[in-house]
N, C-alpha and C positions, 0 to 999 in steps of 0.2 A: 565353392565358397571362397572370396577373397579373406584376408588377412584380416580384415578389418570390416566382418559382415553388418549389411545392415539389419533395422529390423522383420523387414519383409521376409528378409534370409532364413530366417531362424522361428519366427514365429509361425504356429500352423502347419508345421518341418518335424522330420525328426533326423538332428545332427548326429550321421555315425562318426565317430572318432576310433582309427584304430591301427597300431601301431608300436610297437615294444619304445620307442623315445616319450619317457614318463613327461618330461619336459615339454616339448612339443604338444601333445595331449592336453597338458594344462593348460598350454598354454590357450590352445583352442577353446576350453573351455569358458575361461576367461572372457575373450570376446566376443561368445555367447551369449554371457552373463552381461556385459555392457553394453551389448546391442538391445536386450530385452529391459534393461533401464533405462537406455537410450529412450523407449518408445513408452518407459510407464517409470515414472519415478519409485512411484510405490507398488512394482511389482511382488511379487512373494519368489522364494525360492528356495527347494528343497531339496535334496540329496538321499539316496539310498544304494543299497549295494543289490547286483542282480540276483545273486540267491535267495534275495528276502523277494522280490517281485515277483505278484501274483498278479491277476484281471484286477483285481477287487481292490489290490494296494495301487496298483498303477491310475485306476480312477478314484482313486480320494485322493493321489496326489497332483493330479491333473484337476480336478474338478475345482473351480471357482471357489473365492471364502468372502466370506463377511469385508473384505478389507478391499480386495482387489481381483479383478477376473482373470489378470494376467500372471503368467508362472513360468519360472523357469523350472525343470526338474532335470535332474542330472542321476544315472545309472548309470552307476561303474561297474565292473570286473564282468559285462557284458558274458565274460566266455562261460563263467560259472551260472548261468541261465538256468532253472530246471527245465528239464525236460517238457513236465505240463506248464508252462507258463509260456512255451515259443509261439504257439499258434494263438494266444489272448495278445502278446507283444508286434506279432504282424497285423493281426486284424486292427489295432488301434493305428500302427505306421500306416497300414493303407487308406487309413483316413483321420488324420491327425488332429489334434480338438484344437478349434481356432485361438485364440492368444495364449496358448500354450507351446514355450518350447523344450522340446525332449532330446534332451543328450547322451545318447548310450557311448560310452568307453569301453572299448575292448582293447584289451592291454598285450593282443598280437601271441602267435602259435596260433598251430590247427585246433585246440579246442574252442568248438561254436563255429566251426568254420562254415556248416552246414546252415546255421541261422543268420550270420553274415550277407554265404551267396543269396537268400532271399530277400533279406532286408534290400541288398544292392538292386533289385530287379522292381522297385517298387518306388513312384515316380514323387513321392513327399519324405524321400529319405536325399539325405545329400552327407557324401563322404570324403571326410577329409580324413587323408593320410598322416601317420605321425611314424619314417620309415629311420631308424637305425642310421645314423649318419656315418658314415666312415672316415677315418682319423685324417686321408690324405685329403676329402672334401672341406674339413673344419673350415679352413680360412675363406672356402667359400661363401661357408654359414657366417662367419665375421662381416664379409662384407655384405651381404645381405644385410644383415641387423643393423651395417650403418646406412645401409640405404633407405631401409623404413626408416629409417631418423631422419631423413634426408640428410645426411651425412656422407661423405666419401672415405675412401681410406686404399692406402698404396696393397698391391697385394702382397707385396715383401713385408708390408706391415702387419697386415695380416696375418699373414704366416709367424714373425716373431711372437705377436700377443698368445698365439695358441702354442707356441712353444712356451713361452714363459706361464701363463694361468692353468695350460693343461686341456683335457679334453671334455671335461664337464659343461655342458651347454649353459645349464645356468649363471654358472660361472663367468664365461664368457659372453655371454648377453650383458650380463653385471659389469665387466670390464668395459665393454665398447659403452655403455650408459654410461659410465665417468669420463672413458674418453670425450666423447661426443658432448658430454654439459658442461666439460671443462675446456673446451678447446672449440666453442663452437663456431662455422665457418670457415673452419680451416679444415682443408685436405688430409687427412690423418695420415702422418708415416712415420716411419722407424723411431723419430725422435721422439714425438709425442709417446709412444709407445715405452722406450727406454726409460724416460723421465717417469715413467709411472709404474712399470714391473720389469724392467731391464735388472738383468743377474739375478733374479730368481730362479729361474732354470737354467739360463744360457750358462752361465759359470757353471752350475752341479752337471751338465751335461757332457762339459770338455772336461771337466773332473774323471766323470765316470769314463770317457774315449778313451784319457790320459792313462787310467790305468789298466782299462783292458788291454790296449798297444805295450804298455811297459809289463805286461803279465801279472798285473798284481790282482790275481784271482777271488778273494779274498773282497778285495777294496771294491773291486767291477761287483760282483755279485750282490753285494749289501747296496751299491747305487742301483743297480740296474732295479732290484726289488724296492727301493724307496720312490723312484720313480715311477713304478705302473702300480703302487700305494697314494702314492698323492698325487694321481692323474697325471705327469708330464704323459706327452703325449710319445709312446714306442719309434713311431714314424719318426718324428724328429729326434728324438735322442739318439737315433738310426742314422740321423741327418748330420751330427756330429762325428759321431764314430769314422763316417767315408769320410767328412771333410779333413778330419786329424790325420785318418790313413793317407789320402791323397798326398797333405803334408807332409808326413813321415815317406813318402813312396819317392817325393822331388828331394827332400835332403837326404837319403839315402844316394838317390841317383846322381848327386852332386849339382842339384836343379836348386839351390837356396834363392834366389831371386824373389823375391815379394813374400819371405816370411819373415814376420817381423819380430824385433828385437826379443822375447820375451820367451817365445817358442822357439827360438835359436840356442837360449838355456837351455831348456829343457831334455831337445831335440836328441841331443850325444848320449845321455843317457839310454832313452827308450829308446835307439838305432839299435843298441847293443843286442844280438842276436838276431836280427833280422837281415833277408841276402834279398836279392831280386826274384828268387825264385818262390821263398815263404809271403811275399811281398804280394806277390801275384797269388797265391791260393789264399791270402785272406782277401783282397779285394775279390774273388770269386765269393767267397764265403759272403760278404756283407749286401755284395748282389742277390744270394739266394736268400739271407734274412729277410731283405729291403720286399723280396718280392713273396715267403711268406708274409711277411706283416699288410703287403697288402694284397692278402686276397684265397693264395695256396695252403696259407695256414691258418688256426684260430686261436691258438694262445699264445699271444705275443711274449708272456713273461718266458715262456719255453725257449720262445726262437731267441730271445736275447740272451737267456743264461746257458742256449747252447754255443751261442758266439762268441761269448768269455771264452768257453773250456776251448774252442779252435784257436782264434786266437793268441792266446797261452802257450796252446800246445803247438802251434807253427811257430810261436818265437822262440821256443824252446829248442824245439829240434834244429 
């Protein structure tokens, strides 16, 4: 199914949706729902949760009423299915009642996995994925969303708005919608971007760098946990942390050249206990976070507030 199904698509269909991204999901669901008004202004449409679906409920909710013959019906939490009701919900998929369409939401894990693999094998089912996006993809998801606007946007832009708004999709759909209505026709980058959530995160980010490098234990630990509280996203805040060390690693080395005025304050300070050798085992260290957060490990607040107590503890020694 494209993005933007017609009604043929959906009507006389049963659309799987399934996928732990609640967001995604709905959203599918949605233009369902306006593909099926698309095609009857005065359709009807109902909702129910799958532990209440029986034969008997699934055809009174599909069945025609006094007003209009067309229906959308929507069944969530697919996985909670009862057991007698799997074989009444494939026999209706294998023949799906004509201006009705049927949206089952399985909201992703192995439970129902076995009523899934069947529904999938059965030629009036069509599934759209709604798959867990990962932190380093976001800004791909950015420019996606401005491309269905027909909208562009730089990828470095990209990537700041997901630094600054965070990793909430919703969110970030909602951001690129203001970009894109307030700026429209223009190629979106960095500036547009700043002028609208610039220093929202990007400042609390070099905050939090500022004091894991300076060992303020304490200070790092309360950001790092404010952070993956109000969705900044781990990966970039990660993406600070190296950029400050990189910094800290050339004025150390007597490499000052292109840092600029402000960080040249600061700089004498947080050097204060650091040699070339602790220099190089936190750069180790932010390599091995960088590569739990994507992928080797799964709780990122973990790998962050074990990179404080390193950190800390290499500037110390």
């Amino acid at each position: 199914m494209t993005s933007t199904p017609r009604p043929a698509d959906v009507l006389a269909r049963v659309t799987l949706v399934t996928g732990k991204e609640e967001f995604l999901s709905e959203r599918t669901v949605r233009a369902v729902r306006a593909a099926v008004r698309e095609h009857d202004p005065e359709a009807e449409f109902s909702e129910t949760v799958a532990s209440d679906l029986t034969l008997a409920t699934l055809g009174e909710l599909s069945a025609p009423s006094l007003f209009s013959s067309v229906r959308c019906v929507v069944v969530r939490s697919l996985e909670n299915l009862p057991e007698e009701s799997v074989a009444g919900l494939l026999e209706y998929a294998a023949a799906p009642v004509e201006d009705v369409a049927l949206v089952l939401v399985h909201g992703g894990g192995p439970r129902g996995s076995g009523t899934l693999a069947k529904l999938r094998k059965l030629a009036g089912v069509t599934e759209v994925k709604s798959a867990e996006i990962k932190p380093w993809d976001l800004p791909k998801f950015v420019v996606g969303e401005c491309q269905a606007r027909g909208a562009r946007i730089d990828n470095e832009a990209a990537a700041a708005l997901v630094q600054a708004v965070g990793e909430n999709l919703r969110m970030l759909a909602s951001a690129v919608e203001q970009l894109v209505t307030d700026f429209p026709g223009v190629r979106l980058g960095e500036t547009q971007v700043a002028q609208y959530f610039g220093g929202r995160a990007e400042v609390k980010n070099f905050e939090i760098a500022d004091a894991m490098l300076a060992g303020r234990r304490l200070q790092a630990m309360e950001g790092v946990r404010w952070a993956i509280e109000t969705g900044v996203s781990p990966v970039y805040l990660l993406s600070s942390v190296a950029g400050q060390l990189r910094t800290l690693a050339n004025y150390v080395g007597g490499n000052r050249g292109g840092i600029n005025p402000f960080q040249l304050k600061k700089l004498p300070v947080v050097a204060r206990g650091w040699s070339d050798a602790s220099l190089a085992a936190a750069i180790r260290a932010v390599a091995q976070a960088d590569a739990d957060l994507k992928g080797a490990a799964s709780d990122p607040e973990y790998t962050l507030e074990r990179l404080v107590l390193t950190l800390a503890g290499l500037r110390e020694r």
